[in-house]
N, C-alpha and C positions, 0 to 999 in steps of 0.2 A: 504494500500500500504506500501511494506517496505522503513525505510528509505534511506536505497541506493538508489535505483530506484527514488525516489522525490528528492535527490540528486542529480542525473544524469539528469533527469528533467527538475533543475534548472540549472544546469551550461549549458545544451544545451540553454537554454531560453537567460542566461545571455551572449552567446557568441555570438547570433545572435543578439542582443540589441545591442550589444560593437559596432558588427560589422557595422548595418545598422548605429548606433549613429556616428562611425569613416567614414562613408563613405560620412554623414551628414555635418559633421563638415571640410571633405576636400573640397568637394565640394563647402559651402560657404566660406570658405577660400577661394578658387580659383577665385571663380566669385566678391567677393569683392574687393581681389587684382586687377584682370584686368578690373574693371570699376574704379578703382582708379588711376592706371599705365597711364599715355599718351606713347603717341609714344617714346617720350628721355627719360620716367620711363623702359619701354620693352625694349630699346635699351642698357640702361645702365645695367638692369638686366642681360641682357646676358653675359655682358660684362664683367659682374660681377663673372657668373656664370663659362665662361670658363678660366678667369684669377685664380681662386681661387680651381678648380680642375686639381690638378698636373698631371694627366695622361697626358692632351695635351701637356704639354714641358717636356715629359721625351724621353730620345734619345733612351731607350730601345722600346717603344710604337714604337714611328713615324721610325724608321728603320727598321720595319718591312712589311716597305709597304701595299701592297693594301691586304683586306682582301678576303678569297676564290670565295666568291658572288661576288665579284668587278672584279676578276681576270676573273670569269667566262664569264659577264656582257663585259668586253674588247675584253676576245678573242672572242665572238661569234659574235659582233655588230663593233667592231673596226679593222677588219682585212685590209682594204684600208684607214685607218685614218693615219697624219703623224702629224698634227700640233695640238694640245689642248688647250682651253683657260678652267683655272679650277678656278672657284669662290667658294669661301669660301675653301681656302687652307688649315685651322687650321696651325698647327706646321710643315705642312712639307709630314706628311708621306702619301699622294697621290701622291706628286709630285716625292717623291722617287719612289714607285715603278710603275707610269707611266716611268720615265724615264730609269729606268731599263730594260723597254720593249721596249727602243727605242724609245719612242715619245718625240717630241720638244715641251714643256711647257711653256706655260705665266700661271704665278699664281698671284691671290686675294687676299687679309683677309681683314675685317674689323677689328679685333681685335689686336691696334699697338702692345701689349705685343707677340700676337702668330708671325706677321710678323718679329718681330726683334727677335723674338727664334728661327722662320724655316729656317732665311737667314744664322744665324749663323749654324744650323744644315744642310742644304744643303753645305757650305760651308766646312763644315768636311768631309762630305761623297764626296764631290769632283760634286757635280751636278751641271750643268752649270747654269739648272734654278734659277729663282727668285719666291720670295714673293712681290709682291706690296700692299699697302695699296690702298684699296678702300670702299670708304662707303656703309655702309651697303644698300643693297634691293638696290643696282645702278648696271652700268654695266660704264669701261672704256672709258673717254673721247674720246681717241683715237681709231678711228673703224680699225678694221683689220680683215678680215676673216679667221678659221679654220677649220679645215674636223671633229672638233667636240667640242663641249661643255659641260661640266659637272659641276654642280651644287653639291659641295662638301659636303659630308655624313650627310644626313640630314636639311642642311643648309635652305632646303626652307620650310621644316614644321615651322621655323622661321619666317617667313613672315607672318604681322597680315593682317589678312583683304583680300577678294578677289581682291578689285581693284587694291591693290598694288602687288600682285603677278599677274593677269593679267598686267599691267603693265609693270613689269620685264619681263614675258614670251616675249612679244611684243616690247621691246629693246633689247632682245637677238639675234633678226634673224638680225641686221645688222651686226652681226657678223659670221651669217654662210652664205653659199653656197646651192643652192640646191643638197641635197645629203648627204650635213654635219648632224652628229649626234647628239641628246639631248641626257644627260642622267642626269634624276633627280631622287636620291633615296628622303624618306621621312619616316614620323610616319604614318602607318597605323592602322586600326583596321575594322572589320570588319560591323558595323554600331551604330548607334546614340539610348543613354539608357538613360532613367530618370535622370542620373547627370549630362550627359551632357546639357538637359534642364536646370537644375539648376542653374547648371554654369553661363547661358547666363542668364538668369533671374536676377541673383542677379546682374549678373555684368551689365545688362542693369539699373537695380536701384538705380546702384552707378553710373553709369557712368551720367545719367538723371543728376548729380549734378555736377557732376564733368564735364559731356559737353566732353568727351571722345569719341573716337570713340565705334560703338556698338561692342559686341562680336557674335563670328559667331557659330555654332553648330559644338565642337571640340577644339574649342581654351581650353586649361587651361595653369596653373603655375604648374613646377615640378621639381625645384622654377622658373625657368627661361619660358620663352611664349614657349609655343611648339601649335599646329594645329595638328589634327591628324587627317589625308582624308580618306574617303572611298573612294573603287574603281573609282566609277562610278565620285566623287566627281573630283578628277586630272584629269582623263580621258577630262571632261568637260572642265576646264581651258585650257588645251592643244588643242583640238578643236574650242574652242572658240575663242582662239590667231591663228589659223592659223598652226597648227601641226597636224601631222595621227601618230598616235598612231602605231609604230612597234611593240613594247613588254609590257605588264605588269606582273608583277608577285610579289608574296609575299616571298621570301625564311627567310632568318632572318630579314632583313629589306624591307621596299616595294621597288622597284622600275620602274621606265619607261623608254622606250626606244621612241625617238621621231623623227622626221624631217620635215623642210617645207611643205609643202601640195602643 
């Protein structure tokens, strides 16, 4: 054999080595970390993680309003909606451009740094709405009904653990109406591969020590906790709490369209 060709041989060999070795070593990263993380470790990570990436408090970003999917996602689902309660606001830029379209907005965050960035940012662009602080994976002391609900870009692939996200699904309907709308985007993927076992393995090994909650098939660090549901997977939780499923669909991000049953 010549030696180009054993050379070309070799760097193939070596690059599928690297790679299955790199996908080895994220993998037990992942599942180590979240059997080590408790709930206030996931909590702060996040918190961590959106204080420390400047896109969220830049006023070019969030004045830009709602992205094409979201705009779409409104006018098709939201055409007799008038009031919105929106959890997980980040910096602002949902509630700009729902309110550009007219709708009256009660806003969320957990995150105090994003809430005292959005109220200052709303506050320039002249929108009447607010940011309030609210703890994470909760829903407002205060019940009030709206003609819709929206669960803020990506906000619930945050949520570890099914029972806690069942949970929240099942504190959200004292705030709607029959009629009123869900809308939860999320991380999707299209189903469950040998790292994802992994994940859950190693993190169930640490966690056996550390006394942690289990991890579920999906959960990783990317550094921060993200869930990442198959179809069939949301579909479930929504049905399960008590919602009929109007839309699903994948376009750049997943999302659902929902309401009381």
């Amino acid at each position: 054999m010549k030696f180009y060709k054993l050379f070309v041989r070799l760097s193939h060999s070596c690059f599928t080595f690297l790679k299955k070795l790199t996908s080895f070593l994220d993998a037990f990263h992942s599942g180590f970390w979240l059997g080590a993380l408790g709930k206030k470790g996931i909590a702060y990570s996040d918190e961590l993680h959106y204080r420390t990436n400047m896109i969220y408090v830049e006023d070019e970003y969030n004045e830009k309003g709602l992205y094409d999917w979201e705009e779409y996602i409104v006018k098709n689902h939201f055409a007799e909606v008038k009031t919105i309660m929106l959890i997980a606001a980040g910096g602002g830029r949902e509630v700009i451009g729902l309110s550009r379209m007219g709708f009256r907005v009660d806003a969320f965050e957990c995150n105090p740094a994003l809430v005292e960035y959005g109220n200052k940012l709303l506050n320039k662009n002249k929108i009447e709405s607010s940011i309030s602080h609210l703890p994470r994976n909760t829903v407002p002391s205060q019940t009030k009904t709206y003609d819709a609900v929206i669960i803020g870009w990506g906000a619930y692939s945050h949520i570890k653990g099914r029972p806690s996200r069942i949970k929240f699904l099942k504190d959200l309907q004292a705030f709607m109406h029959p009629g009123s709308r869900l809308m939860i985007s999320f991380i999707w993927v299209k189903g469950r591969n040998c790292r994802d076992k992994m994940i859950q393995r190693v993190s169930g090994f640490v966690g056996f020590f550390t006394r942690n909650e289990r991890s579920e098939l999906g959960d990783k660090l990317v550094p921060n906790f993200i869930h990442y549901f198959c179809e069939d997977e949301i579909k479930a939780e929504l049905i399960q709490t008590g919602y009929r499923v109007i839309e699903y669909d994948e376009i750049k991000h997943g999302f659902i369209i929902a309401e009381i049953s």
